[in-house]
C-alpha positions, 0 to 999 in steps of 0.5 A, a space after each residue: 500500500 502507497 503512503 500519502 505524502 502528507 504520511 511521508 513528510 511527517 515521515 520525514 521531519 520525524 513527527 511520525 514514526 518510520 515504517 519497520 518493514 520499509 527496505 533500509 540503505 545508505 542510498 535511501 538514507 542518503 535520498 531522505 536525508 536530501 529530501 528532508 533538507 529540501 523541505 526544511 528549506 521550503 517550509 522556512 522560504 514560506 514561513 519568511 514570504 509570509 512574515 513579509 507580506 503580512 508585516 506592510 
């Protein structure tokens, strides 16, 4: 069964625990590690856009 993406970001910022069965590797470790930096970035560039236009 696919995971949702909100599953996955949850997954990801290590606010849901991950699944025990899912397959482990440095090459996977290496991918979710990327992917949590990248949508650390996202959510402050948001966070920091809104900040500006509700602050005029």
């Amino acid at each position: 069964m696919k995971e949702g993406i909100w599953n996955q970001v949850l997954t990801y910022l290590y606010i849901r625990k991950r699944n025990p069965d899912a397959p482990k590797g440095v090459d996977l470790k290496m991918m979710h590690g990327m992917n949590r930096i990248s949508l650390i970035m996202f959510l402050v560039g948001i966070v920091v856009m809104l900040f500006k236009i509700f602050r005029k």
